[in-house]
VEXKE-240030 format. One record per residue (C-alpha): residue in one letter; x, y, z. Coordinates in steps of 0.25 Angstrom, whole numbers, plus 5000, padded with zeros to 4 digits. Layout:
<atoms>
atom type=a; px=X; py=Y; pz=Z
...
</atoms>
This chain:
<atoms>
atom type=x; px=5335; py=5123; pz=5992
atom type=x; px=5336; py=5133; pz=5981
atom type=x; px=5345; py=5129; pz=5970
atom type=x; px=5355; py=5140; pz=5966
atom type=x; px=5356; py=5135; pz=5952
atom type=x; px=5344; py=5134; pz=5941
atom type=x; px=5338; py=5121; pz=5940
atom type=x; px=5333; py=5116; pz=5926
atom type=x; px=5325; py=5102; pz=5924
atom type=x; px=5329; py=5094; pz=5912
atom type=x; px=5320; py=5084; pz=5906
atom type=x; px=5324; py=5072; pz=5900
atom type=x; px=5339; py=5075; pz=5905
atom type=x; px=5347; py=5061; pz=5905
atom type=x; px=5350; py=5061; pz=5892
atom type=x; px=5351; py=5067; pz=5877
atom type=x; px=5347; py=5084; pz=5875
atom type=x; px=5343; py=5081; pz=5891
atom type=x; px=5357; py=5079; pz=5897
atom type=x; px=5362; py=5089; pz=5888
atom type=x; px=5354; py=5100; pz=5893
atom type=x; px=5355; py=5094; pz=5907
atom type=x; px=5372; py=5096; pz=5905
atom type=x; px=5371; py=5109; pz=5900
atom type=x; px=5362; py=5113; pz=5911
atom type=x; px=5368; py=5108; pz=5923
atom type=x; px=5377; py=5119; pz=5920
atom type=x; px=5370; py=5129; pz=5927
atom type=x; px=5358; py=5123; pz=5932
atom type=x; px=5354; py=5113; pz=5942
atom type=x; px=5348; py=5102; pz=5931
atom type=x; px=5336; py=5093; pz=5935
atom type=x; px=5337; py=5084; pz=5924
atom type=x; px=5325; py=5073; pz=5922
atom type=x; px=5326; py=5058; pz=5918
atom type=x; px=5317; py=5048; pz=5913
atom type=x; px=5322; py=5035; pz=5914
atom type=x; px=5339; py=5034; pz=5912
atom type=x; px=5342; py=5037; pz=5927
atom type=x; px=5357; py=5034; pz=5922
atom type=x; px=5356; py=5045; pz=5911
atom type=x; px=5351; py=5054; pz=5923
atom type=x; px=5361; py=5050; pz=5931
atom type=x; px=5372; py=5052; pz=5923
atom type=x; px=5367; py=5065; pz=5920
atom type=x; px=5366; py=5069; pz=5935
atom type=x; px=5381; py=5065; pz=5936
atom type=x; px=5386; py=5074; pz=5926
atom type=x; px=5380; py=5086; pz=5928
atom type=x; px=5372; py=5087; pz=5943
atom type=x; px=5358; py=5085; pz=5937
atom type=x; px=5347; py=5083; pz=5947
atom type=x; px=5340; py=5070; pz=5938
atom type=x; px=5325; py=5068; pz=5941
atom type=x; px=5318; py=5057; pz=5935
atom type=x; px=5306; py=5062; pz=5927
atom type=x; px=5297; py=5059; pz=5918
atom type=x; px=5292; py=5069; pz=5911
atom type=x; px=5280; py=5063; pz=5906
atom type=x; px=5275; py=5061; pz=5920
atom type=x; px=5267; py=5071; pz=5926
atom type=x; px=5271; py=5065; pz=5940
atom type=x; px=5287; py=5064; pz=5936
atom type=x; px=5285; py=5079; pz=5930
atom type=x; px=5281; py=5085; pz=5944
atom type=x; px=5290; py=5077; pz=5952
atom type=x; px=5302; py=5084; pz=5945
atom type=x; px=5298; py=5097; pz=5947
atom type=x; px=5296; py=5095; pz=5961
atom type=x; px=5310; py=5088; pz=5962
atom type=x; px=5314; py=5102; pz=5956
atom type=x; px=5307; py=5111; pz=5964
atom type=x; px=5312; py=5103; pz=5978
atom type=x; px=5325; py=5101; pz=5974
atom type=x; px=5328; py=5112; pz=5965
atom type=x; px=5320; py=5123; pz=5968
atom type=x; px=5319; py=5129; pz=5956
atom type=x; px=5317; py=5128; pz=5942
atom type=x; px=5325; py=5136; pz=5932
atom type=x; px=5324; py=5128; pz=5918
atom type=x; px=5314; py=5117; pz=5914
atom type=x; px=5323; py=5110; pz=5901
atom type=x; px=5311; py=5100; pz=5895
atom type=x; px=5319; py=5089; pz=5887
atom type=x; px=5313; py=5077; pz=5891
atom type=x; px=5308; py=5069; pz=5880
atom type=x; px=5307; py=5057; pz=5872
atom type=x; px=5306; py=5050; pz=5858
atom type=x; px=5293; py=5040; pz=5857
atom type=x; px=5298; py=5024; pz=5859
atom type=x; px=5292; py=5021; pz=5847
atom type=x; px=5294; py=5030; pz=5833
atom type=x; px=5282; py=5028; pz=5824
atom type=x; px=5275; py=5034; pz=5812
atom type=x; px=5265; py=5042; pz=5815
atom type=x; px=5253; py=5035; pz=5812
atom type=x; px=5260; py=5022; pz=5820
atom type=x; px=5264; py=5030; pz=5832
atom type=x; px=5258; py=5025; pz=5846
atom type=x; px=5249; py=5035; pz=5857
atom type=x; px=5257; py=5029; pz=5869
atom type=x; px=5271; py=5034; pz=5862
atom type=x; px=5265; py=5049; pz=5858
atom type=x; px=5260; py=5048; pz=5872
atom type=x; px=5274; py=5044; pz=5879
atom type=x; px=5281; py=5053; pz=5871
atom type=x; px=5271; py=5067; pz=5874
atom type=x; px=5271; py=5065; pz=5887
atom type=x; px=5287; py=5066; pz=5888
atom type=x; px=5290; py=5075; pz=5877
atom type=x; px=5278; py=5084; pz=5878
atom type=x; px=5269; py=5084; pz=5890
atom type=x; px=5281; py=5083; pz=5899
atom type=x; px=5288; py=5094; pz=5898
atom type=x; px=5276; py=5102; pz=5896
atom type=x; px=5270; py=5099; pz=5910
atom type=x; px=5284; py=5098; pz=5916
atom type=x; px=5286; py=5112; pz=5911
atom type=x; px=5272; py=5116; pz=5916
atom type=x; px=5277; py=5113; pz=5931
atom type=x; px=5291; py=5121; pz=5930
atom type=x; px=5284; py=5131; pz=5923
atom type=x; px=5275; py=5132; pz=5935
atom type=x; px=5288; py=5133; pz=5944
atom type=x; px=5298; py=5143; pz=5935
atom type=x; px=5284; py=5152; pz=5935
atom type=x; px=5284; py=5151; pz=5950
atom type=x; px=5300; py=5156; pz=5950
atom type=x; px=5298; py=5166; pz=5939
atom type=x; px=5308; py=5161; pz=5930
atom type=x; px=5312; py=5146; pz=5923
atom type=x; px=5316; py=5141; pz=5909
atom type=x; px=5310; py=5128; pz=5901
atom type=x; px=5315; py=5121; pz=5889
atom type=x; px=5307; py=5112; pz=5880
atom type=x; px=5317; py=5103; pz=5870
atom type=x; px=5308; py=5100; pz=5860
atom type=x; px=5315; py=5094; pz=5847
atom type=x; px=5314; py=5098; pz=5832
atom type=x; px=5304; py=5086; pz=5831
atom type=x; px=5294; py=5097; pz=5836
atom type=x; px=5293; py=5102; pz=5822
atom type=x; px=5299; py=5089; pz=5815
atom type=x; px=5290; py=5080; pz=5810
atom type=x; px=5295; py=5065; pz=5814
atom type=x; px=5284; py=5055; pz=5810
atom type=x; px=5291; py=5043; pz=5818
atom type=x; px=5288; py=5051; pz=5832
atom type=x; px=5277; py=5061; pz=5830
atom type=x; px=5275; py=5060; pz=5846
atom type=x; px=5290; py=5066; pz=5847
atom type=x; px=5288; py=5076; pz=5838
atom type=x; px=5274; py=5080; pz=5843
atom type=x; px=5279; py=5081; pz=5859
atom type=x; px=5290; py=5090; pz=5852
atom type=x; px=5282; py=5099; pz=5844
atom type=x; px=5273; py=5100; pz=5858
atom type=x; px=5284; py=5105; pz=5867
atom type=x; px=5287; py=5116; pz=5857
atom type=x; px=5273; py=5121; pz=5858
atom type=x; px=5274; py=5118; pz=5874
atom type=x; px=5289; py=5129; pz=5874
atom type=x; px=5278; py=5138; pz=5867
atom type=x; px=5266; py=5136; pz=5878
atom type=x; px=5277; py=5139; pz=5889
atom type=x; px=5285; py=5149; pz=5884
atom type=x; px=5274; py=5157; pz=5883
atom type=x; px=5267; py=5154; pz=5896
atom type=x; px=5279; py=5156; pz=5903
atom type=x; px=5285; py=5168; pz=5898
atom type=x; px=5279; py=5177; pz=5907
atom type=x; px=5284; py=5170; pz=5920
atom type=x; px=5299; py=5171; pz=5915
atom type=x; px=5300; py=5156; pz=5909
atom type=x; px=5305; py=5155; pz=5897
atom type=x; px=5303; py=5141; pz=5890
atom type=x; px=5312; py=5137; pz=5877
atom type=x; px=5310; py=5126; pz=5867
atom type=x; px=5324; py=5119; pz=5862
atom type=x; px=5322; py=5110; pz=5849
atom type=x; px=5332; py=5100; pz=5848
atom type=x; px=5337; py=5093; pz=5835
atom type=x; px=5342; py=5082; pz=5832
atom type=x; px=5350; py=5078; pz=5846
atom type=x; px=5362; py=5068; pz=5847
atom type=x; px=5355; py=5061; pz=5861
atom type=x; px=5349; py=5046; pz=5863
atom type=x; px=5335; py=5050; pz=5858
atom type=x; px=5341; py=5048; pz=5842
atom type=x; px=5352; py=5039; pz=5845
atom type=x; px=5345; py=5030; pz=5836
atom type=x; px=5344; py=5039; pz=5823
atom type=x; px=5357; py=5048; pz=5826
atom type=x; px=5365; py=5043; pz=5815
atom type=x; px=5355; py=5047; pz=5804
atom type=x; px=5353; py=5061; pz=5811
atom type=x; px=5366; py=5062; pz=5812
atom type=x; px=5367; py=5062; pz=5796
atom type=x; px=5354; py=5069; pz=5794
atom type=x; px=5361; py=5080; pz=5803
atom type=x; px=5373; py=5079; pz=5793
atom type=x; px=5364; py=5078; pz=5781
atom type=x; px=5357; py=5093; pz=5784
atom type=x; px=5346; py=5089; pz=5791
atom type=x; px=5353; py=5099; pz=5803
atom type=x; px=5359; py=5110; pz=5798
atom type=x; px=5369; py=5110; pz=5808
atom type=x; px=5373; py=5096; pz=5803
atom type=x; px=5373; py=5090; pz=5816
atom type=x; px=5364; py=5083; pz=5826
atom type=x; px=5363; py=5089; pz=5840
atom type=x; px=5368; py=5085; pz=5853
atom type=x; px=5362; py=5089; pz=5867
atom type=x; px=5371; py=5099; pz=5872
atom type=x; px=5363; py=5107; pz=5858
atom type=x; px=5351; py=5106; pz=5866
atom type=x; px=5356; py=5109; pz=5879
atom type=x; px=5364; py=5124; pz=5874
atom type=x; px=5350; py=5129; pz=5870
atom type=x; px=5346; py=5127; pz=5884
atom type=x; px=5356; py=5133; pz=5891
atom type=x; px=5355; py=5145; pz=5882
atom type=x; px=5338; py=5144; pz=5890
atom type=x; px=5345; py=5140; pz=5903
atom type=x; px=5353; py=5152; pz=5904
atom type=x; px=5342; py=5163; pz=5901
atom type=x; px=5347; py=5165; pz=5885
atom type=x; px=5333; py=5163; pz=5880
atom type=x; px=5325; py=5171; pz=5890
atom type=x; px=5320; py=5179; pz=5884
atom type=x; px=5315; py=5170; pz=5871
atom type=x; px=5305; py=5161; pz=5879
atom type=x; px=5299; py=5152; pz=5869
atom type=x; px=5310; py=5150; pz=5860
atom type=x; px=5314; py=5137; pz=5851
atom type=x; px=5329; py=5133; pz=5853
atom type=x; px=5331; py=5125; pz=5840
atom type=x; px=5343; py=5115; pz=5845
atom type=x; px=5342; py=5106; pz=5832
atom type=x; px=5354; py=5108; pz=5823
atom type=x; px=5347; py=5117; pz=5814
atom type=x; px=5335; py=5108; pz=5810
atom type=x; px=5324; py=5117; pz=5812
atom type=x; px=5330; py=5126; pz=5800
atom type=x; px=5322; py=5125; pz=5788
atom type=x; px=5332; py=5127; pz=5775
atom type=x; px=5331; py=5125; pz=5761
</atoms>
């Protein structure tokens, strides 16, 4: 049954920048949001605003193809592909200490998920002549952290990937963004917030502050709404004003 509202898939959209686009979505679109292991997060997130919650992992080819067709069966469209999912590596270590299976655990997530999750809905939108995907990559794609080179390698990745299909998609009316996140008030640096938080004061963010989702999440609805149609390809910098070189 044709669903009279667009439907747009989250990734990783239980908690953090995930559930703040996921809210700001529901707004206007039926949102399929995605889960890895926090059911409860999922849930609570399907109480408060209607999201359709699909367990997923996005490493997994097999999981990957079950949530498009879940999509397709049930929603009958595709409208916005948003690919948020990701993960910092269980174990931060230098460089030359770091360990395969982590690099391993942390590309497949960060990186050769969304870019073969994207290659399935990329197929669809092209099929229905129209459809919008978001890459949130991170300032670490061109910020070099030497405790979590995997991170910052599967960041740096997903830049290149926005570029690879923006350009492929263009001519079939799909436009694909890229929105880069700072430093973001979510679990992911719970750990580590007070110093950022100082370092943010400090000047280390021009705009003296750290970041909250709902940051991330106004960028996306700007893409959501058609704002940026005509701009495929284009870096949405959502990180305080760290990206600014200035003397």
């Amino acid at each position: 049954m044709s669903n009279p509202k667009p439907v747009a898939i989250v990734t990783g959209a239980s908690r953090g920048i995930g559930r703040g686009i996921a809210m700001e979505l529901a707004r206007t679109h039926t949102v399929v949001g995605t889960y890895r292991g926090r059911r409860d997060a999922a849930e609570s997130l399907q109480a408060e605003c209607g999201a359709d919650i699909v367990q997923c992992d996005i490493g997994s080819a097999a999981d990957r193809e079950a949530l498009i067709k879940h999509v397709r069966e049930r929603h009958d469209r595709l409208d916005l592909l948003v690919n948020n999912a990701g993960i910092a590596p269980r174990e931060r270590k230098d460089i030359l200490e770091a360990a395969e299976d982590i690099f391993d655990e942390v590309l497949d997530t960060n990186l050769k998920g969304p870019y073969f999750l994207t290659q399935l809905a990329a197929r669809w939108m092209v099929e229905q002549g129209s459809g919008r995907i978001v890459f949130v990559t991170s300032i670490s794609s061109y910020t070099a952290s030497v405790m979590r080179g995997e991170y910052c390698i599967s960041k740096a990745g997903l830049s290149m990937a926005v570029q690879l299909w923006a350009a492929r998609l263009a001519p079939h009316n799909v436009q694909v963004f890229e929105v880069r996140p700072g430093i973001i008030r979510t679990d992911m640096i719970e750990k580590v917030r007070d110093s950022y938080e100082e370092k943010a004061r400090g000047g280390l963010l021009p705009q003296g502050r750290l970041g909250d989702p709902a940051d991330v999440a106004r960028p996306i609805r700007a893409i959501a709404d058609g704002l940026l149609d005509y701009g495929t390809g284009t870096v949405v910098n959502a990180d305080g004003g760290f990206h600014l070189r200035t003397l």
